[in-house]
C-alpha positions in Angstrom: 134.5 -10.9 -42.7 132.0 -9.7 -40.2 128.1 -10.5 -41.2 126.7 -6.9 -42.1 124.0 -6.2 -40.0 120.9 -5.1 -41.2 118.5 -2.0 -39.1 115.1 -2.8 -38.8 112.7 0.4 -39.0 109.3 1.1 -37.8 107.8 3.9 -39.6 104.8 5.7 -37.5 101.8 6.7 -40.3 101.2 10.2 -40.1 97.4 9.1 -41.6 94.9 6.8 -40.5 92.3 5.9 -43.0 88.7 5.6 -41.5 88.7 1.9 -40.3 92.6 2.1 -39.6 91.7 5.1 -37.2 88.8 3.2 -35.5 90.8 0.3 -35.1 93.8 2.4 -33.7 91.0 3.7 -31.1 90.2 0.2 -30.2 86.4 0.9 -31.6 84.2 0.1 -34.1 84.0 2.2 -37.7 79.9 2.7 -36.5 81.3 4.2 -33.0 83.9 5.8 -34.7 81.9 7.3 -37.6 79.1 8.6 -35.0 81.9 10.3 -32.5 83.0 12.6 -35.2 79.6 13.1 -36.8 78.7 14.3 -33.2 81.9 16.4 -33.0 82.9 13.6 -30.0 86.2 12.6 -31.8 88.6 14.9 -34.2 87.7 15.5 -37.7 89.7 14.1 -40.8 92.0 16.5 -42.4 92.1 16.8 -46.4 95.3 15.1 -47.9 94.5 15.2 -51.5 91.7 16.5 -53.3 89.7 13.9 -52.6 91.0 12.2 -50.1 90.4 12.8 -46.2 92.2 11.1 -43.4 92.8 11.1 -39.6 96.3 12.5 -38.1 97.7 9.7 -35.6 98.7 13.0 -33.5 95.3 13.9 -33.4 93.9 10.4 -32.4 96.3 10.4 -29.9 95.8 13.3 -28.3 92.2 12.4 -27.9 92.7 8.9 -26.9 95.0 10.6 -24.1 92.3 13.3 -23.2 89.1 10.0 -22.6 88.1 9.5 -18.8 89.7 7.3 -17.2 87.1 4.1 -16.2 86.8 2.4 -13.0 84.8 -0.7 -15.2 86.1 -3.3 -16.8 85.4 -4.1 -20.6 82.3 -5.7 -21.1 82.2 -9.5 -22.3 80.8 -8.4 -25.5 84.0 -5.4 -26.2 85.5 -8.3 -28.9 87.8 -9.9 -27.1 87.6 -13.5 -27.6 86.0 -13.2 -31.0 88.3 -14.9 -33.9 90.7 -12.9 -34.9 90.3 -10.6 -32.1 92.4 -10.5 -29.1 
């Protein structure tokens, strides 16, 4: 008898909590907190009564829209740090 395979899925989130959605961005939850307080980055949406969450769609978009840079990230951008890149 053939070995049944198994499918492996990935499941996008629809929702990024607040460090999730920094994260995602490739910022920090400070950056990330003072971006939308500024009106810089989207707002959460409301998901429950008291919860409040970031669309991936939304981050994406955003992401997408940033300048694009002609510099480099700088030494101190995390990379190197443990558990980091």
């Amino acid at each position: 008898m053939p070995k049944e395979r198994r499918q492996i899925l990935s499941i996008k989130p629809l929702f990024l909590a607040r460090a999730d959605a920094a994260a995602f961005l490739a910022i920090g939850e400070s950056t990330f907190e003072n971006l939308v307080a500024r009106g810089e980055a989207p707002k959460p949406r409301k998901v429950s009564a008291g919860r409040t969450a970031w669309l991936v769609e939304d981050l994406e978009n955003w992401g997408r829209e940033r300048p694009e840079s002609d510099l480099l990230p700088p030494v101190n951008s995390g990379y190197g740090r443990r558990g980091v890149g």
